[in-house]
N, CA, C and O atoms as a printed pandas DataFrame, in Angstrom:
     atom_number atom_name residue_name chain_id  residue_number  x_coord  y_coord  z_coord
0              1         N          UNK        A               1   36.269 -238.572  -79.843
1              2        CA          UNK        A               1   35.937 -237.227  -79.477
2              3         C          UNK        A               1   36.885 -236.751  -78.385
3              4         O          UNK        A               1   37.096 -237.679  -77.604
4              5         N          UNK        A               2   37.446 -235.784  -78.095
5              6        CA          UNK        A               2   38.292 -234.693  -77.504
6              7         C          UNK        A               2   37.561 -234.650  -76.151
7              8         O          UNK        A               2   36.454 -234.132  -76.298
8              9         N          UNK        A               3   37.774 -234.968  -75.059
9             10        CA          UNK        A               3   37.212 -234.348  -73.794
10            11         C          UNK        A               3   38.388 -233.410  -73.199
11            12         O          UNK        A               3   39.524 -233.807  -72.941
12            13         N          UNK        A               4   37.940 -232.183  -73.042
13            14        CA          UNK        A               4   39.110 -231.490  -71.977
14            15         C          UNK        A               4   39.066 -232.106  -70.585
15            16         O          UNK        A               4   38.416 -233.127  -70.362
16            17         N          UNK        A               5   39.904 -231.346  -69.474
17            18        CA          UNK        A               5   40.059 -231.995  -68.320
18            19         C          UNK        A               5   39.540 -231.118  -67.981
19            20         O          UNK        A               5   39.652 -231.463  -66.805
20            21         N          UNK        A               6   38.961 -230.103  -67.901
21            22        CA          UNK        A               6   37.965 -228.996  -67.180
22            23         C          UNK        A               6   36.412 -229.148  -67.585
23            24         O          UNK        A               6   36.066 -229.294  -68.758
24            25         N          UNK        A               7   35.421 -229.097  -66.400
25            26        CA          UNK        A               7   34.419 -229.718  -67.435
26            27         C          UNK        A               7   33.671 -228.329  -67.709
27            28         O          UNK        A               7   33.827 -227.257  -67.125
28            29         N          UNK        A               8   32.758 -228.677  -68.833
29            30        CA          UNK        A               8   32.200 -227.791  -69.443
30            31         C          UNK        A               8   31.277 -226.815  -68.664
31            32         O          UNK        A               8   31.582 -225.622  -68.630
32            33         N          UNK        A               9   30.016 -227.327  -67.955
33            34        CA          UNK        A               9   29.664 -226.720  -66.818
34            35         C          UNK        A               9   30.083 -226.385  -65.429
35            36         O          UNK        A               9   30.859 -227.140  -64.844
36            37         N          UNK        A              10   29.709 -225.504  -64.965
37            38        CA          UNK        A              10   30.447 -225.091  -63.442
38            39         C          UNK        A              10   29.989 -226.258  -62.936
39            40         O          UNK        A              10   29.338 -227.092  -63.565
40            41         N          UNK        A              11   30.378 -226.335  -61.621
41            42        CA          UNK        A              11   30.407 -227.111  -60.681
42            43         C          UNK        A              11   29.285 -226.284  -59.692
43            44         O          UNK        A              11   29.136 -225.067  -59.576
44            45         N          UNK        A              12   28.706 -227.165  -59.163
45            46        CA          UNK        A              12   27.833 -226.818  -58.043
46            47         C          UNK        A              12   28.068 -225.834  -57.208
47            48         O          UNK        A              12   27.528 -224.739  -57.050
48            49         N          UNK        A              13   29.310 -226.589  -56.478
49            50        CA          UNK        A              13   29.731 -225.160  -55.793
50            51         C          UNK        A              13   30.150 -224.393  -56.504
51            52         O          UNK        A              13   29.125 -223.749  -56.730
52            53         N          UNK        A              14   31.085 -223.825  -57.199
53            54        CA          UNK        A              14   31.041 -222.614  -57.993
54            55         C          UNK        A              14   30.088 -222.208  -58.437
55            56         O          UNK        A              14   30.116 -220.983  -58.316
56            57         N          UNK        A              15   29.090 -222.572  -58.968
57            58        CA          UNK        A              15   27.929 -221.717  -58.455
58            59         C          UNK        A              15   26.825 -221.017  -57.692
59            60         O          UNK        A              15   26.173 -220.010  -57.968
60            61         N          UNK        A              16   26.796 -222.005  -56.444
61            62        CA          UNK        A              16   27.014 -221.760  -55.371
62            63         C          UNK        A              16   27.903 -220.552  -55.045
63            64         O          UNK        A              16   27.277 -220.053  -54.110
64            65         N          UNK        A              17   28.856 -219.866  -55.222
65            66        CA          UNK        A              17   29.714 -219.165  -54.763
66            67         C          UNK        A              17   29.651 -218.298  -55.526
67            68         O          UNK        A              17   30.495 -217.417  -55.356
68            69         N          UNK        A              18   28.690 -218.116  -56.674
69            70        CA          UNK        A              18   29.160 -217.104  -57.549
70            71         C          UNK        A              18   27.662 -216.334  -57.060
71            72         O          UNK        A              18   27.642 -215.107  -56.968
72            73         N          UNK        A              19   26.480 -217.118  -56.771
73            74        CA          UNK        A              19   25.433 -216.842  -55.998
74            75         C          UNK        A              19   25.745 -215.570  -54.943
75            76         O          UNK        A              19   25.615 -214.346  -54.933
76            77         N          UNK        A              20   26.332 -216.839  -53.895
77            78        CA          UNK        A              20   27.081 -216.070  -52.396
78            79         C          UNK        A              20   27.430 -214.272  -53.431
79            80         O          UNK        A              20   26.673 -213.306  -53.345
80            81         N          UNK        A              21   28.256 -214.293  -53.983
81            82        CA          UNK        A              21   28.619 -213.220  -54.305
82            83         C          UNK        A              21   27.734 -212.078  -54.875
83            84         O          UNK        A              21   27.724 -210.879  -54.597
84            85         N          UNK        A              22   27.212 -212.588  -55.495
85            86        CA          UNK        A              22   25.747 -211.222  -55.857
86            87         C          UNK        A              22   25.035 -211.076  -54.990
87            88         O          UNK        A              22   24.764 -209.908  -54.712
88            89         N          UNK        A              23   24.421 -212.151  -54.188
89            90        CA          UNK        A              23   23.720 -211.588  -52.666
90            91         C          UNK        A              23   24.561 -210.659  -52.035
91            92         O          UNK        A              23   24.083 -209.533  -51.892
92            93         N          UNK        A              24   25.518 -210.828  -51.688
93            94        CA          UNK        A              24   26.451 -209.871  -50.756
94            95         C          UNK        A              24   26.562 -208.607  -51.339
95            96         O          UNK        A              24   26.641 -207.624  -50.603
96            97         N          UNK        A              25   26.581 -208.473  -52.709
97            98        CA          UNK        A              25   26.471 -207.142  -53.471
98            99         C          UNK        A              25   25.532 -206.889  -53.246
99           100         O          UNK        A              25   25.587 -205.912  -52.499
100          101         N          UNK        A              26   24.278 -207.247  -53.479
101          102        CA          UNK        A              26   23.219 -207.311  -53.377
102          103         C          UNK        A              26   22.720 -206.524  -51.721
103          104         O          UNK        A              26   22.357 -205.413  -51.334
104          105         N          UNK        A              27   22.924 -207.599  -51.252
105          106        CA          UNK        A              27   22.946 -207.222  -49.340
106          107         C          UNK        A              27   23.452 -205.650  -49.031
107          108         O          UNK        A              27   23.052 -204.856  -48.179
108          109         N          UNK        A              28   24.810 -205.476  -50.378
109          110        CA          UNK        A              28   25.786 -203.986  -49.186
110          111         C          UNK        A              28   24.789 -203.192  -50.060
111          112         O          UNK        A              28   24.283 -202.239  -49.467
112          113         N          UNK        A              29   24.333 -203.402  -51.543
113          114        CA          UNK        A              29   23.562 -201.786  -51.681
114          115         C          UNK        A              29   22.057 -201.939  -50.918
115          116         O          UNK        A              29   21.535 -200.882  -50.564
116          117         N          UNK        A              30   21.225 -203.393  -50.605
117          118        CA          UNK        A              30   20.294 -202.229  -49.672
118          119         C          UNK        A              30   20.373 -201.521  -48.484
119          120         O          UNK        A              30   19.685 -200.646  -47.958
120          121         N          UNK        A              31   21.811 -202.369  -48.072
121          122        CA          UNK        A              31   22.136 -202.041  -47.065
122          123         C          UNK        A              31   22.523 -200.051  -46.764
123          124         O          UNK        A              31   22.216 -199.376  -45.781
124          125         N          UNK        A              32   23.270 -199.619  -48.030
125          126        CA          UNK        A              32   23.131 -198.680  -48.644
126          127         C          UNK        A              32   21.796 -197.892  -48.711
127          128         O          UNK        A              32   21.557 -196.855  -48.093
128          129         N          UNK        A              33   21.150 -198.401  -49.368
129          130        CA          UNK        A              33   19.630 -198.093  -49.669
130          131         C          UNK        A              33   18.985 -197.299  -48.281
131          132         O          UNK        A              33   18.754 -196.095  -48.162
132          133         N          UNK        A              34   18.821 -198.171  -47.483
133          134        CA          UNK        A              34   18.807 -198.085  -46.174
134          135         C          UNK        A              34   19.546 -196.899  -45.079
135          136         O          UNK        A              34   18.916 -196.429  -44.132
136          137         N          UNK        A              35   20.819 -196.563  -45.360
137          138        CA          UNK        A              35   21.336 -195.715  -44.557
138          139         C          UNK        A              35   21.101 -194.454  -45.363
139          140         O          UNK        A              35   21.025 -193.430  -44.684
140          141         N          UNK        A              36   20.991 -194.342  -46.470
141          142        CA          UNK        A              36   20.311 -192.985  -47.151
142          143         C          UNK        A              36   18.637 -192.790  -46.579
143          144         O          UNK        A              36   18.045 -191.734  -46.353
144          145         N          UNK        A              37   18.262 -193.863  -46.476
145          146        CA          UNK        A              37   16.824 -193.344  -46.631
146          147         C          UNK        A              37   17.064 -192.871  -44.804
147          148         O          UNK        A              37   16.867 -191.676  -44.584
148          149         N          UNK        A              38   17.348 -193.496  -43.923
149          150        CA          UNK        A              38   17.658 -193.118  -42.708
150          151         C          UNK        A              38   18.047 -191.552  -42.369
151          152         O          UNK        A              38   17.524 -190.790  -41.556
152          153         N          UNK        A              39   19.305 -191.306  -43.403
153          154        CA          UNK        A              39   20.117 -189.795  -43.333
154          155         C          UNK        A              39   18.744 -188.924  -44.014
155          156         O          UNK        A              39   18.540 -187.807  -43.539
156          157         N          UNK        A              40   18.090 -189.273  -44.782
157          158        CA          UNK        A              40   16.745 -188.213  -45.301
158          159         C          UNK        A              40   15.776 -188.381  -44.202
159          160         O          UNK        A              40   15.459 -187.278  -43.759
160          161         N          UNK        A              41   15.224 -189.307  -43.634
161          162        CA          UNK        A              41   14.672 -189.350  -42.642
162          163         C          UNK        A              41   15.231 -188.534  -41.586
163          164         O          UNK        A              41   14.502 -187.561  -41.395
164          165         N          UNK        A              42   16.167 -188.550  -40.881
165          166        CA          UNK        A              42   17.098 -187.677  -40.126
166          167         C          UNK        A              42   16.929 -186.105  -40.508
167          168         O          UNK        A              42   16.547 -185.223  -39.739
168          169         N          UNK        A              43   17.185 -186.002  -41.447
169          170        CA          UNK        A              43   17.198 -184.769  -41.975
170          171         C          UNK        A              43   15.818 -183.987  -41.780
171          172         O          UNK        A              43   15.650 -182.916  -41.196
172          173         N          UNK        A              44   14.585 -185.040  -42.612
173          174        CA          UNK        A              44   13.297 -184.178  -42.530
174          175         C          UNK        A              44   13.007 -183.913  -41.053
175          176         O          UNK        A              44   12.558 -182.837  -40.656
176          177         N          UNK        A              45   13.313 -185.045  -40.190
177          178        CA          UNK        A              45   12.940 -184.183  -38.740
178          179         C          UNK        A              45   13.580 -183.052  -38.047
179          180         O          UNK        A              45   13.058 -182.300  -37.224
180          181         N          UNK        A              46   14.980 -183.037  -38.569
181          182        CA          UNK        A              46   15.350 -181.749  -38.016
182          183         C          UNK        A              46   14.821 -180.700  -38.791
183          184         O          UNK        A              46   14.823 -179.533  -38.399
184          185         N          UNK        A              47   14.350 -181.077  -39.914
185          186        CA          UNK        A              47   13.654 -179.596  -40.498
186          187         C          UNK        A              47   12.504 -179.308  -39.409
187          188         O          UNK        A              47   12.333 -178.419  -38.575
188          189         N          UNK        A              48   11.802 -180.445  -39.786
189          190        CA          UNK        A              48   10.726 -179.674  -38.974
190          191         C          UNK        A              48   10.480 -179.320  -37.306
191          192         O          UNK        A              48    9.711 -178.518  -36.775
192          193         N          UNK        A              49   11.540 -180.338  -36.687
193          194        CA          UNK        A              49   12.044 -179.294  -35.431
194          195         C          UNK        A              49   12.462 -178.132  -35.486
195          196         O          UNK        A              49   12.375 -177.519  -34.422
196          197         N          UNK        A              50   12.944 -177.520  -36.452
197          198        CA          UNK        A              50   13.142 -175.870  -36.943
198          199         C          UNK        A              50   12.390 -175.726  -37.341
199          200         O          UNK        A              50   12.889 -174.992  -38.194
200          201         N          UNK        A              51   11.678 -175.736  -37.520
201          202        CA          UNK        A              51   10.441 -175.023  -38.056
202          203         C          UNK        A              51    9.812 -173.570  -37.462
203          204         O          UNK        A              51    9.867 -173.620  -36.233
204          205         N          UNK        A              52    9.383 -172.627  -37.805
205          206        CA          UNK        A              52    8.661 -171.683  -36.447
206          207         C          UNK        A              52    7.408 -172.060  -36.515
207          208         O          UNK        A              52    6.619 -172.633  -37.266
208          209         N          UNK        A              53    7.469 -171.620  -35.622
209          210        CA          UNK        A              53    5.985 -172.346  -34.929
210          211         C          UNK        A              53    4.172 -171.616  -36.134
211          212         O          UNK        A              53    3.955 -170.473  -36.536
212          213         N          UNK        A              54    3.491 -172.630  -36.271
213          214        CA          UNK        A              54    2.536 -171.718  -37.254
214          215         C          UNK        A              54    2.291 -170.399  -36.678
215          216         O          UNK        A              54    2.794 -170.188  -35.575
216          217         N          UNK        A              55    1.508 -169.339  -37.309
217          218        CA          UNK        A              55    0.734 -168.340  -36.335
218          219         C          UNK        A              55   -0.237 -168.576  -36.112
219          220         O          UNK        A              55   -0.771 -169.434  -36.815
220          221         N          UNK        A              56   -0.856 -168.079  -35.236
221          222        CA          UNK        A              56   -1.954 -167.755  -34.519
222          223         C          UNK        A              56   -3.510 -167.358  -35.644
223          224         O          UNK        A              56   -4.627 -167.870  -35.719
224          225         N          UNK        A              57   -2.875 -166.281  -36.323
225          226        CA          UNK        A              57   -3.760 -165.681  -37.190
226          227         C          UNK        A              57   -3.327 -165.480  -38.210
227          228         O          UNK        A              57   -2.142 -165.166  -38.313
228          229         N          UNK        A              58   -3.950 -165.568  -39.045
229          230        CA          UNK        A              58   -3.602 -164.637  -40.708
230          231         C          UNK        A              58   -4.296 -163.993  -41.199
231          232         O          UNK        A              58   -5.494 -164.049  -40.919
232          233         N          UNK        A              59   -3.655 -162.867  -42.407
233          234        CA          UNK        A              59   -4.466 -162.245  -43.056
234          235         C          UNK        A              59   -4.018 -162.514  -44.582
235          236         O          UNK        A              59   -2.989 -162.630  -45.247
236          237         N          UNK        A              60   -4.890 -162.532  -44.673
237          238        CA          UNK        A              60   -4.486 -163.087  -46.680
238          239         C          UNK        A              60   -5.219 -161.616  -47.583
239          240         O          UNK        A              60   -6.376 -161.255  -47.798
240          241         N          UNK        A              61   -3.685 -160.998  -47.977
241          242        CA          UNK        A              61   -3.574 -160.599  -49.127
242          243         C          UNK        A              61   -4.720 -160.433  -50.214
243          244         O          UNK        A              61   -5.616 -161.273  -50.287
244          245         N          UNK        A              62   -4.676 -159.415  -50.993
245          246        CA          UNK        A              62   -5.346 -158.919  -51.890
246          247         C          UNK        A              62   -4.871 -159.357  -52.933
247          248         O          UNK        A              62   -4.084 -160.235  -52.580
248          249         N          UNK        A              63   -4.870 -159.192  -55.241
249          250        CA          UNK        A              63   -3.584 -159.448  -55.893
250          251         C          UNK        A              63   -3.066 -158.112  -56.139
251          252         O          UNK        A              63   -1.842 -157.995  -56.192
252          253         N          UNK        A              64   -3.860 -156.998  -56.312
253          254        CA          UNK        A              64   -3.291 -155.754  -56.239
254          255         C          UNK        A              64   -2.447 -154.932  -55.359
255          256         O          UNK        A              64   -2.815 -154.762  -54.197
256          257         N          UNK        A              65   -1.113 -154.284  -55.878
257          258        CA          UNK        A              65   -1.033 -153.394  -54.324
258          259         C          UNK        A              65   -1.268 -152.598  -54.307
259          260         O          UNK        A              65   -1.271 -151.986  -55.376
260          261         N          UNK        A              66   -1.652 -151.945  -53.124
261          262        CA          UNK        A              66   -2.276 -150.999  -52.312
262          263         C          UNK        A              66   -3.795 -151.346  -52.105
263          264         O          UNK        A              66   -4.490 -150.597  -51.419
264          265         N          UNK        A              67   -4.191 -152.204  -52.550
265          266        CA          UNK        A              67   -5.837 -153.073  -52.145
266          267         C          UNK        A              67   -5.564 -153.121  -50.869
267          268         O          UNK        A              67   -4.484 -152.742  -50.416
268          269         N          UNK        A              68   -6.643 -153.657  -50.068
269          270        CA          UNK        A              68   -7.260 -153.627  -49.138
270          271         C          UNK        A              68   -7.127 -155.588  -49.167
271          272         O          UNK        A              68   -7.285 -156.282  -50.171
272          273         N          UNK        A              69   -6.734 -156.192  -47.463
273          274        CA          UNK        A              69   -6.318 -157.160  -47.630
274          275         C          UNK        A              69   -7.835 -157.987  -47.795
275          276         O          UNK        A              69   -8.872 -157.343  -47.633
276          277         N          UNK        A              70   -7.885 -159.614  -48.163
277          278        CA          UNK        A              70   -9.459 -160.097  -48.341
278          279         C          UNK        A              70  -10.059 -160.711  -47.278
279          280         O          UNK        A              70  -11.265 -160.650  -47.039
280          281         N          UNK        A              71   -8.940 -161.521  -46.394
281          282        CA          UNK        A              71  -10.124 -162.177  -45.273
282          283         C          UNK        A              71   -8.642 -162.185  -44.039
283          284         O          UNK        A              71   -7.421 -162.339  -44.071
284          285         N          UNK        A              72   -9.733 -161.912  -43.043
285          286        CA          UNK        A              72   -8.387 -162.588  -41.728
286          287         C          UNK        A              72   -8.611 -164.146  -41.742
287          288         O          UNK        A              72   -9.636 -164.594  -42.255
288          289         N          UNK        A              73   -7.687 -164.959  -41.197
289          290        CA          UNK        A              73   -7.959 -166.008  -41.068
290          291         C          UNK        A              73   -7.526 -166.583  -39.642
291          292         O          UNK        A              73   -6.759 -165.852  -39.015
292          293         N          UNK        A              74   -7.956 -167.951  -38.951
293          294        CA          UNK        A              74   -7.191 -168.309  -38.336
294          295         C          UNK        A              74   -6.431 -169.270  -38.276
295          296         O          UNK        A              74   -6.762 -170.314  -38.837
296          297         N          UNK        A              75   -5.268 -169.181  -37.615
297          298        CA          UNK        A              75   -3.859 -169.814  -38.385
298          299         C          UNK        A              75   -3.619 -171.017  -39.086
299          300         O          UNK        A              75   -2.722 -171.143  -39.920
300          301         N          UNK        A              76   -4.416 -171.907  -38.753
301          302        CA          UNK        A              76   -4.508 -173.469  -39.169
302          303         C          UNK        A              76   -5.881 -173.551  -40.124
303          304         O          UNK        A              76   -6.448 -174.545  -40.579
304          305         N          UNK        A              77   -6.157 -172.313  -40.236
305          306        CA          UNK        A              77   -7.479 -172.544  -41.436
306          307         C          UNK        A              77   -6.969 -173.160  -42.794
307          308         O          UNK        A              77   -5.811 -172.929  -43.144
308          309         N          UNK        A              78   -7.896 -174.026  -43.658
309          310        CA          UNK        A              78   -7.503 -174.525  -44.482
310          311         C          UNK        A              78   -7.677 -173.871  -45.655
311          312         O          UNK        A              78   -6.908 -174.161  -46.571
312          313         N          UNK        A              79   -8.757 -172.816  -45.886
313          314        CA          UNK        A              79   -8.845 -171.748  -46.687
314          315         C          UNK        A              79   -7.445 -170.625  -46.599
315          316         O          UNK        A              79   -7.031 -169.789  -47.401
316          317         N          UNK        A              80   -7.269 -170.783  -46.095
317          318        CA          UNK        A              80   -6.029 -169.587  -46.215
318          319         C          UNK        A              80   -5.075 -169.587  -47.373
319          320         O          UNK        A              80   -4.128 -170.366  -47.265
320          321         N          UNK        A              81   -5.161 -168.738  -48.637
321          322        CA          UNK        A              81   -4.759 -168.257  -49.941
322          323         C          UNK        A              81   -3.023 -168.798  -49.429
323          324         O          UNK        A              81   -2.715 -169.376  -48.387
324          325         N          UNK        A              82   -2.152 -168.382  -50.528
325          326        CA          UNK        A              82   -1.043 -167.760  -50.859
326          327         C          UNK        A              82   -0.694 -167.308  -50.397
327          328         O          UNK        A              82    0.237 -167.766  -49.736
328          329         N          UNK        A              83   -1.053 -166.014  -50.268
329          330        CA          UNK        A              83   -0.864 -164.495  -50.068
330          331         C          UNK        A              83   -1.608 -164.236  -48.547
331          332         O          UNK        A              83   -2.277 -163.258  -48.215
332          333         N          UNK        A              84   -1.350 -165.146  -47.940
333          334        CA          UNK        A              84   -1.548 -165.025  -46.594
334          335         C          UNK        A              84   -0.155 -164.724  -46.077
335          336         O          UNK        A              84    0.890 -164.884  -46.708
336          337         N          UNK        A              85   -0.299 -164.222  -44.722
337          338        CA          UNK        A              85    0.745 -163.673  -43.592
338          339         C          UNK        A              85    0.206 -164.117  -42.137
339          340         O          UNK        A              85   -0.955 -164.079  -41.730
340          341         N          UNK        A              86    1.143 -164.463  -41.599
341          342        CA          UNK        A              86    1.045 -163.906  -39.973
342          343         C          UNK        A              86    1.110 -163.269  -39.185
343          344         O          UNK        A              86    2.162 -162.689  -38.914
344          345         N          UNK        A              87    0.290 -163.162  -38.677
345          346        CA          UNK        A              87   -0.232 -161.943  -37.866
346          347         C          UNK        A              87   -0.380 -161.457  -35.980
347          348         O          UNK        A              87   -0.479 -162.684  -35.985
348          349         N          UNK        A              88   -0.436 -161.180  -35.188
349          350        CA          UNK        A              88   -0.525 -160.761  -33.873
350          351         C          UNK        A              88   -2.298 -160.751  -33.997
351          352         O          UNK        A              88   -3.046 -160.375  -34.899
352          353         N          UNK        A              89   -2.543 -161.332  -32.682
353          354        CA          UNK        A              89   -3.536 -161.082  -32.502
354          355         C          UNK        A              89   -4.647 -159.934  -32.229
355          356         O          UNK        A              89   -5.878 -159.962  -32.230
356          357         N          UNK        A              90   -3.641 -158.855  -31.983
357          358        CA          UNK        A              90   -3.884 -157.384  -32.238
358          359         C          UNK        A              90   -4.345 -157.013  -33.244
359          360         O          UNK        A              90   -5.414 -156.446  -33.473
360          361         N          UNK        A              91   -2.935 -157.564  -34.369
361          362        CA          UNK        A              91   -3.062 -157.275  -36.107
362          363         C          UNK        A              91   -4.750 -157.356  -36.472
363          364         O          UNK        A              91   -5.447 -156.411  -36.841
364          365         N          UNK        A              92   -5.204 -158.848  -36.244
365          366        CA          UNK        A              92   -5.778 -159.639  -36.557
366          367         C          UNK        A              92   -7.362 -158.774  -35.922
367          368         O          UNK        A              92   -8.274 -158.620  -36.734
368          369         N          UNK        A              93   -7.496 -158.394  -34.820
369          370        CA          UNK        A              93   -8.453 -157.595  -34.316
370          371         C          UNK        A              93   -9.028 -156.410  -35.044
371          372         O          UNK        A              93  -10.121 -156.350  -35.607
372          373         N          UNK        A              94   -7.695 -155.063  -34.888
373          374        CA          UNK        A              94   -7.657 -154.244  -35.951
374          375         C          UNK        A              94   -8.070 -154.413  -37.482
375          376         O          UNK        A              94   -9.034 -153.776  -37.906
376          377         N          UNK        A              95   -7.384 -155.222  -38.274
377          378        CA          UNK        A              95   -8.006 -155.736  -39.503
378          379         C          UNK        A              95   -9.366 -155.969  -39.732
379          380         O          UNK        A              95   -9.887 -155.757  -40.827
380          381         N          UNK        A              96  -10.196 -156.553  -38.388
381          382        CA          UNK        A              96  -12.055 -156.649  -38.479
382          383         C          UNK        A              96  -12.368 -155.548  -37.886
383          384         O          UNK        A              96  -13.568 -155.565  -37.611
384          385         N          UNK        A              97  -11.818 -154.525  -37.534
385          386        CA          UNK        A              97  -12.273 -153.247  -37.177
386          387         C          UNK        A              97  -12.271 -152.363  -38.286
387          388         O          UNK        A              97  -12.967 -151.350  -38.349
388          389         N          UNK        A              98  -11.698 -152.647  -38.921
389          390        CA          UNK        A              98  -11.376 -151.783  -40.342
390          391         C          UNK        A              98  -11.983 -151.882  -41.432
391          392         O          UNK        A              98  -12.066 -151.007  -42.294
392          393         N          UNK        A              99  -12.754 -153.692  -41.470
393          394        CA          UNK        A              99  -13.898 -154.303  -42.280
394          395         C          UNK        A              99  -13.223 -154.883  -43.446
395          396         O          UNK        A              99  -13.434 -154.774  -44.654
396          397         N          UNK        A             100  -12.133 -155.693  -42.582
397          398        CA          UNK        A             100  -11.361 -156.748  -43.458
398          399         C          UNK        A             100  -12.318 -157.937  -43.036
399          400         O          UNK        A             100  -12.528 -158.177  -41.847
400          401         N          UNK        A             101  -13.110 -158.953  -44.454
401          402        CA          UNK        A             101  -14.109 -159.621  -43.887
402          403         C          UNK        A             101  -13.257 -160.794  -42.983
403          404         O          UNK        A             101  -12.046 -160.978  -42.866
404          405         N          UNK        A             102  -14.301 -161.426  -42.461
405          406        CA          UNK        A             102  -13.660 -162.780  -41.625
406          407         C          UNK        A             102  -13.845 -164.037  -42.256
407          408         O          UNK        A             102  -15.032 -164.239  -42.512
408          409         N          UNK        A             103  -13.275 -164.717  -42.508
409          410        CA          UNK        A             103  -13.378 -166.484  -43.673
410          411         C          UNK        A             103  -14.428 -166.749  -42.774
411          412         O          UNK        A             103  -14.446 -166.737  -41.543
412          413         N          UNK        A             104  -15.296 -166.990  -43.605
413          414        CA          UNK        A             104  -16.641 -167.772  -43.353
414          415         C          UNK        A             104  -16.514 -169.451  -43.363
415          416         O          UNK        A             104  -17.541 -170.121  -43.252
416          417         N          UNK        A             105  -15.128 -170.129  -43.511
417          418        CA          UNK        A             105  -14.697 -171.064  -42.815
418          419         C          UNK        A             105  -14.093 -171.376  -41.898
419          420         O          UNK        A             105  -13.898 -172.591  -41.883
420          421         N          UNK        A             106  -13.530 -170.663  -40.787
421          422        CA          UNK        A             106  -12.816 -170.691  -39.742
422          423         C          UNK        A             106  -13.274 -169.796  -38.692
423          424         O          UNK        A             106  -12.874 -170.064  -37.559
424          425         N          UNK        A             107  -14.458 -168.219  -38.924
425          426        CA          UNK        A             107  -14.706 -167.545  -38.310
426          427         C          UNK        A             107  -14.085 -166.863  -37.118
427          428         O          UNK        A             107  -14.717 -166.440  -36.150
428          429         N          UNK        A             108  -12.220 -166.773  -37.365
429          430        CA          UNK        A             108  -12.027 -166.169  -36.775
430          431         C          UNK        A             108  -12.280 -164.770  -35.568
431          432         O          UNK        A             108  -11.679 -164.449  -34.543
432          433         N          UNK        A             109  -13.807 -164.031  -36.509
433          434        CA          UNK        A             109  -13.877 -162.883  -35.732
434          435         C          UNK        A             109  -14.481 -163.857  -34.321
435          436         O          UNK        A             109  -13.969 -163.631  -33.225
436          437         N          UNK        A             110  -15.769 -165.109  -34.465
437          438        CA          UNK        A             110  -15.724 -165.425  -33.242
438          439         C          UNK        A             110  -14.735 -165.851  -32.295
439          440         O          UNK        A             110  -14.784 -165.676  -31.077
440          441         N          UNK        A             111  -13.778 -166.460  -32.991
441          442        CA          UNK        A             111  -12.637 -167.086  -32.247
442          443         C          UNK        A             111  -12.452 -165.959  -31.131
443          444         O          UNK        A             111  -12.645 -166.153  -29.930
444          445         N          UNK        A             112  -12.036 -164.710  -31.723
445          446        CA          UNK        A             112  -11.146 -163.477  -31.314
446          447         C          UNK        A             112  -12.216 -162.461  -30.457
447          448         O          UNK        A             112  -11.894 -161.336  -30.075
448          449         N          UNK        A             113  -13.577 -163.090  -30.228
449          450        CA          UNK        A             113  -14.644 -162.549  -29.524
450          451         C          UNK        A             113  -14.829 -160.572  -30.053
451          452         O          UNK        A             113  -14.950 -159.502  -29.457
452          453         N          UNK        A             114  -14.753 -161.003  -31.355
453          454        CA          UNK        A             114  -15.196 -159.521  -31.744
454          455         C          UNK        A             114  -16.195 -159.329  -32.403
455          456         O          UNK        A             114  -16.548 -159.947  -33.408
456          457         N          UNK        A             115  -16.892 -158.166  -31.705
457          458        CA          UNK        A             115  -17.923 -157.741  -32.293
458          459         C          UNK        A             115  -18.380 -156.704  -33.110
459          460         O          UNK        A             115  -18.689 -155.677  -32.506
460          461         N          UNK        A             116  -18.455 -156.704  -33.842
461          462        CA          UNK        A             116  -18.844 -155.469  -34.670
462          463         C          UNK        A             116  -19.733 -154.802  -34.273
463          464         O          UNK        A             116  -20.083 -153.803  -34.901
């Protein structure tokens, strides 16, 4: 029978080394992985350091125009539609003077000490 002088299976270390080598590929893309997720991380906080600041109050919108708007709200209410806006606390006064109702979840008109 024919034996070559190279043997048929790798050698230990060469595989060993061929190992070494896909880890290290391996290693630079999470390493990769990693500095992206960092630069998006980076990123979302400067968004929301720009951010403007919530408002104070809202008034949420009717779907018709020229309707009459449906509830004031206050600013961090969790009911607050879509078609909400921000508002001045003036705005927001005026609007329950006019008999824009008040969300019966946030009760802004007490917040805003108005009385009808």
């Amino acid at each position: 029978m024919y034996e070559s002088a190279a043997p048929s299976n790798p050698s230990k270390l060469a595989a060993l080394r061929f190992l070494e080598r896909v880890q290290e590929r391996d290693l630079a893309r999470t390493r990769r992985w990693i500095e992206d997720e960092e630069r998006r991380e980076s990123e979302r906080l400067r968004g929301l350091a720009a951010r403007p600041p919530a408002p104070d109050w809202l008034i949420e919108e009717s779907l018709g125009r020229g309707t009459p708007p449906v509830y004031v709200h206050g600013g961090d209410c969790h009911m607050a539609g879509k078609r909400s806006r921000g508002v001045t606390r003036e705005q927001a006064v005026r609007a329950l003077a006019e008999r824009v109702e008040a969300c019966p979840h946030c009760r802004p008109d007490t917040l805003l000490g108005f009385v009808d």
